[in-house]
NUTOR-898413 format. One line per 5 residues: their letters; for each residue x, y, z of C-alpha. Coordinates in nm, 2 decimals. Example, Ala and Ser with C-alpha at 12.3 -4.5 7.8 and 13.67 -1.06 7.14 Angstrom:
BEGIN
as) 1.23/-0.45/0.78 | 1.37/-0.11/0.71 $
% end
This chain:
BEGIN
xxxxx) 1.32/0.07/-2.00 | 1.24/0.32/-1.74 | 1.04/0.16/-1.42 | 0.78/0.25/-1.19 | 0.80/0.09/-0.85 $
xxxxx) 0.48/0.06/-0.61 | 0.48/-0.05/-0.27 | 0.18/-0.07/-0.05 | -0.12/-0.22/0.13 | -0.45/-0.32/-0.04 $
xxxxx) -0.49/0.03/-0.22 | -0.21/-0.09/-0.43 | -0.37/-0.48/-0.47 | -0.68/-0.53/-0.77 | -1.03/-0.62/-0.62 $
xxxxx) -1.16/-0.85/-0.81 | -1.57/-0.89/-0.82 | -1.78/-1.12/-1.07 | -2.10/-0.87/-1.10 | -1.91/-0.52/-1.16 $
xxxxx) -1.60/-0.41/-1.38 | -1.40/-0.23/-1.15 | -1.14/0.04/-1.25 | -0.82/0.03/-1.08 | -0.56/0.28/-1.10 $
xxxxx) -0.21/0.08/-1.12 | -0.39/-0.10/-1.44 | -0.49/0.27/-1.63 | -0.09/0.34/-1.55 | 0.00/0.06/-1.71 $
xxxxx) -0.24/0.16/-2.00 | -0.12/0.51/-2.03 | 0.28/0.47/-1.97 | 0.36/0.23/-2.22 | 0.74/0.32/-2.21 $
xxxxx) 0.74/0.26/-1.83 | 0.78/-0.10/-1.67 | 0.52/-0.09/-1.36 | 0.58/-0.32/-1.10 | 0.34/-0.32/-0.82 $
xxxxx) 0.42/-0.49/-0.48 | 0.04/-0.47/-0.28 | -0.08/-0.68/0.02 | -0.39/-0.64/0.19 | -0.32/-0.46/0.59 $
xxxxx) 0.03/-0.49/0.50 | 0.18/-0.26/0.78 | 0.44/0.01/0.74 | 0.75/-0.10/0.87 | 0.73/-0.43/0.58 $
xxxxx) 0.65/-0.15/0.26 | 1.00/0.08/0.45 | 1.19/-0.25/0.44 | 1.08/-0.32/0.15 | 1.15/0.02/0.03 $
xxxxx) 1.48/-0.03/0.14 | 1.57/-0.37/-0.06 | 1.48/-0.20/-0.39 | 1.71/0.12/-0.35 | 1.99/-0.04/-0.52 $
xxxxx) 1.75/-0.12/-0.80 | 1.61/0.27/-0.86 | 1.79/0.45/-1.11 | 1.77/0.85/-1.21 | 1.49/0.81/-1.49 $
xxxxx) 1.26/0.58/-1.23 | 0.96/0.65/-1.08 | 0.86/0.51/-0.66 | 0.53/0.52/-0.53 | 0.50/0.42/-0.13 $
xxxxx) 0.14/0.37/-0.02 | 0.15/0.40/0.38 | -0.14/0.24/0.57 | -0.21/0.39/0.97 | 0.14/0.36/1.15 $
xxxxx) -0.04/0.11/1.41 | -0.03/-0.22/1.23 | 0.11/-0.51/1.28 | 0.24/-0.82/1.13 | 0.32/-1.14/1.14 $
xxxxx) 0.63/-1.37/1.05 | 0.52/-1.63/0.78 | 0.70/-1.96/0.82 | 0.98/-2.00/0.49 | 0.73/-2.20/0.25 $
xxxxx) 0.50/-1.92/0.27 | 0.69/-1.61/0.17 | 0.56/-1.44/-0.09 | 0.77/-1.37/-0.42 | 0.76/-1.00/-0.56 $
xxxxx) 0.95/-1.08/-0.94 | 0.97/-0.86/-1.22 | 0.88/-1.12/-1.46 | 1.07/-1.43/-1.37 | 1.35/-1.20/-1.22 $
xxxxx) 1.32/-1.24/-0.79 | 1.33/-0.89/-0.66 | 1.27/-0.99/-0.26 | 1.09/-1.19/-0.07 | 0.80/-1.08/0.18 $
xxxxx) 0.82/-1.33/0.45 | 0.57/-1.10/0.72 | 0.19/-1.08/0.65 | -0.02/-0.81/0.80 | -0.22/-0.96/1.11 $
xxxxx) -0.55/-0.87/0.99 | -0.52/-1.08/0.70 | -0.39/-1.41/0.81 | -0.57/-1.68/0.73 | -0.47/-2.06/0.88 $
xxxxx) -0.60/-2.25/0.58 | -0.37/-2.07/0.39 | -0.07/-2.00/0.58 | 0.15/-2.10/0.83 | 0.37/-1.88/1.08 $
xxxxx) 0.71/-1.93/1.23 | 0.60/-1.89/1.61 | 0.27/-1.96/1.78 | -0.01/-2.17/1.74 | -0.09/-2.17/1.37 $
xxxxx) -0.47/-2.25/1.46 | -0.53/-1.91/1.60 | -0.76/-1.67/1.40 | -0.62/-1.33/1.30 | -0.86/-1.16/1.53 $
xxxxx) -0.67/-1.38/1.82 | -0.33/-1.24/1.73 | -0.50/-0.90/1.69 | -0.54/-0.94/2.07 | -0.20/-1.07/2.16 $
xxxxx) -0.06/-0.74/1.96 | -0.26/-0.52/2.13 | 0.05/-0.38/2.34 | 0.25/-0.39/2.00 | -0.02/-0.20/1.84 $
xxxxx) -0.03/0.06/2.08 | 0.34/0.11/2.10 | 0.37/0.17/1.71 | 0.06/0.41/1.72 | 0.23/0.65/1.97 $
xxxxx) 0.38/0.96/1.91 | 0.79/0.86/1.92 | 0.70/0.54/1.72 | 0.56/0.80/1.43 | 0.76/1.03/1.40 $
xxxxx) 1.06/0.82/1.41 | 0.90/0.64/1.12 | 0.83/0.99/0.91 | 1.23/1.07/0.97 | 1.33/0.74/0.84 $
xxxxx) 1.10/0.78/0.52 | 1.24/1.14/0.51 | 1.58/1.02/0.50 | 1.46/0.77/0.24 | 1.37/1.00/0.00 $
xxxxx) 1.71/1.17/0.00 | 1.88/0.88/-0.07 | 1.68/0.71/-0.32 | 1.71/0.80/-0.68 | 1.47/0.93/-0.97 $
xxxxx) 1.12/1.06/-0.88 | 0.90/0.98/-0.58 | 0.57/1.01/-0.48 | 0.43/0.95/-0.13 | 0.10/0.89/0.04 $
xxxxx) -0.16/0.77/0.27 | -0.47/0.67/0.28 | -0.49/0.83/0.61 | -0.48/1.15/0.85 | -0.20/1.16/0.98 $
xxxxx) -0.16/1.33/1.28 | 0.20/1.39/1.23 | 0.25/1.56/0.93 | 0.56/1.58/0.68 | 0.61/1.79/0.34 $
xxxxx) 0.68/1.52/0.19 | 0.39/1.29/0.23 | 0.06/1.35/0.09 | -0.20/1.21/0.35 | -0.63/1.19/0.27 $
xxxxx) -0.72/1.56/0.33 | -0.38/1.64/0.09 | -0.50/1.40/-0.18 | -0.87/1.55/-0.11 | -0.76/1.87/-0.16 $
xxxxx) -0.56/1.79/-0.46 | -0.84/1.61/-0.67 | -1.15/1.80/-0.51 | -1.28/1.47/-0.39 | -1.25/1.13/-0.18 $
xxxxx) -1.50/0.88/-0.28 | -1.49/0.51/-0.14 | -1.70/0.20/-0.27 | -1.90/0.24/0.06 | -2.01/0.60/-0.04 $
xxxxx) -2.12/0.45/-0.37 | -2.27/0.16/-0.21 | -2.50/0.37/-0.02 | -2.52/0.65/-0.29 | -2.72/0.40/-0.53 $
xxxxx) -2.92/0.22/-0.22 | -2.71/-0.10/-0.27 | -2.68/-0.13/-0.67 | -2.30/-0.04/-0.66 | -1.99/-0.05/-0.46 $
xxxxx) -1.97/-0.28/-0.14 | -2.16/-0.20/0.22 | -1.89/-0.06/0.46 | -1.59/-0.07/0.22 | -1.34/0.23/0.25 $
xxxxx) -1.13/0.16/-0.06 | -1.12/0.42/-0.32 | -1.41/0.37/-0.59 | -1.37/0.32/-0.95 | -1.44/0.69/-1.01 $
xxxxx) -1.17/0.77/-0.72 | -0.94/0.52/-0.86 | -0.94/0.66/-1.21 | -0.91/1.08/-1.10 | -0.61/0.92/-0.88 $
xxxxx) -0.42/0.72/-1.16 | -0.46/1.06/-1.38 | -0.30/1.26/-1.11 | 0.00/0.97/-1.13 | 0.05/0.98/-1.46 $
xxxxx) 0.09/1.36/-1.46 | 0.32/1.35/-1.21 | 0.54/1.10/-1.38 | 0.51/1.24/-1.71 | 0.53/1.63/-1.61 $
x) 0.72/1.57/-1.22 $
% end
C-alpha cells in the first residue's frame, strides 16, 4: 500500500472542540485516498530543526510511489529535551517508526512532562526567556538559509513525491517551498478561525486563533489530494 507521510506543527495536529464540528484536512485525505496509508506526525510549536530530523529518520522508509508532506513553522523556535519516559511514539499502527524525545518550548506543560535538564517546575513562558539568545540565533539570516539548503538537499535525496510548506512568510525564499502568500495565491484565500471568529461577532471560530478554518482547511486538503493524485 502506497503511504503518505506528514510531518509538522499544530497545522498538521486535530483541534478538537465540544460546541462545533470542525473540518480538518489530514482527516478529508484520509477520506478521499483510500488506497493511500496516511500517517501524520503533528505537535503543537513543534520547531523546525525536530520535523528535519524527523524528516531525516523516515527517508529510508519513503519509496518511489510515496507521498511527504513537511509543514515548517517560523525558523525561530525552540525546543526542549523531554526526559526518556516522556518521548512520544510516532507508530504506524503498532509498528514504532521513531521516537520524538524534544517538545516545542511553548508547549510544555510541568504537569504533564518532565525534561532531562533544568528545573522541571518552571513554566514554558520561563524557558521562553532562558531561549531568548537561542531564539534569536535561529531567527537570523545564516541560521535560515542554512536550514532552506539542508531541506533543499532533502528533497533531492528523498524518494516519491513531496510537497512543502509554511504557514509563514518567509523572508528567505526557495522554489521549492510554498510559504502563506504562495498558498494564498494558489487557493485565492487565507482564512483563520480568528477571521471567522470575528466575521460572525463571536458565534464561530476562536478569538485570536491563527489556525486555518474549517473552510481553509477543506480548500487546502483539495489542493493535496490533487497534487497526490495528478503531481
Amino acid at each position: 500500500m502506497k503511504n503518505v507521510f506528514i510531518i509538522g506543527d499544530s497545522f498538521c495536529t486535530k483541534r478538537s472542540d465540544k460546541i462545533q464540528d470542525l473540518i480538518f484536512w489530514v482527516d478529508e485525505l484520509k477520506l478521499n485516498l483510500l488506497e493511500f496509508n496516511i500517517m501524520c506526525d503533528g505537535e503543537p510549536s513543534r520547531d523546525s530543526q525536530t520535523i528535519i530530523d524527523n524528516w531525516v529518520k523516515i527517508i529510508p522508509l519513503i519509496d518511489n510511489d510515496d507521498f511527504l508532506i513537511i509543514c515548517l513553522p517560523n525558523f525561530g523556535r525552540t525546543r526542549l529535551p523531554l526526559s526518556e519516559k516522556n518521548y512520544r511514539n510516532f507508530k504506524n499502527n503498532d509498528e514504532l517508526i521513531y521516537l520524538n524525545r524534544f517538545v516545542g518550548t511553548a508547549s510544555f506543560s510541568n504537569e504533564y512532562d518532565s525534561l532531562e535538564v533544568w528545573e522541571n517546575n518552571l513554566e514554558w513562558h520561563e524557558f521562553k526567556k532562558l531561549l531568548e539568545t537561542q531564539e534569536m540565533i535561529n531567527n537570523t539570516n545564516a541560521s535560515i538559509r542554512n536550514s532552506v539548503e539542508v531541506i533543499e538537499s532533502l528533497i533531492k535525496i528523498t524518494k516519491g513525491k513531496k510537497y512543502i510548506f509554511s504557514w509563514d512568510n518567509m523572508d528567505i525564499k526557495s522554489n521549492y517551498i510554498e510559504d502563506k502568500d504562495d498558498i494564498n495565491n494558489k487557493l485565492n484565500m487565507w482564512e483563520t478561525y480568528g477571521d471567522v471568529y470575528n466575521e460572525t461577532n463571536g458565534l464561530k471560530g476562536f478569538n485570536g486563533d491563527f489556525h486555518w478554518s474549517d473552510k481553509m482547511n477543506y480548500q487546502f486538503s483539495k489542493y493535496i489530494i490533487n497534487l497526490i493524485n495528478n503531481g
